[in-house]
Structure formats: C-alpha cells, structure tokens
C-alpha positions, 0 to 999 in steps of 0.5 A: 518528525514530519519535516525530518520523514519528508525530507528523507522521502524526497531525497530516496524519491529524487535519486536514480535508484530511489524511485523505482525501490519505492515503485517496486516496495509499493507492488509488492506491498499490493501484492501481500496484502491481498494476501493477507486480508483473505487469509484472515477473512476479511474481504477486500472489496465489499459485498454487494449484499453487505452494502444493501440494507434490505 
C-alpha cells in the first residue's frame, strides 16, 4: 500500500499541474482547520497557563 500511495505522490507531485494542486490543497487545509478546531473549542496553540504547573 505504501509503494502504491507513494507512488502515485510522486507522479501527481512531478506533473506541471500536480505541484501547485498539492501547494494549493495544503493552504486550504491550513486554512479550514483552524476553523475547525475553535469551532469545537480546542485551541490551536497551547496556553501559557496550561503549560506551567504552578
């Protein structure tokens, strides 16, 4: 299975069209995600006060 998704990676990622398909699938995943994640309360970065245990 790995062989066969690396493979097929490779190939999108070689083309003229693939690279900029996977530059612009990777923003727009950045994008929604943050979304996302304030959306059901889990923040994106750690707190400050979550981190220190005093």
């Amino acid at each position: 299975m790995r062989l066969l998704t690396g493979n097929a990676f490779r190939q999108l990622a070689q083309s003229k069209a693939g690279l900029p398909l996977l530059a612009i699938l990777a923003l727009l995943f950045g994008l929604t995600i943050r979304g996302n994640l304030k959306g059901r309360g889990t923040p994106l970065l750690p707190a400050p006060i979550l981190l220190c245990n005093c």
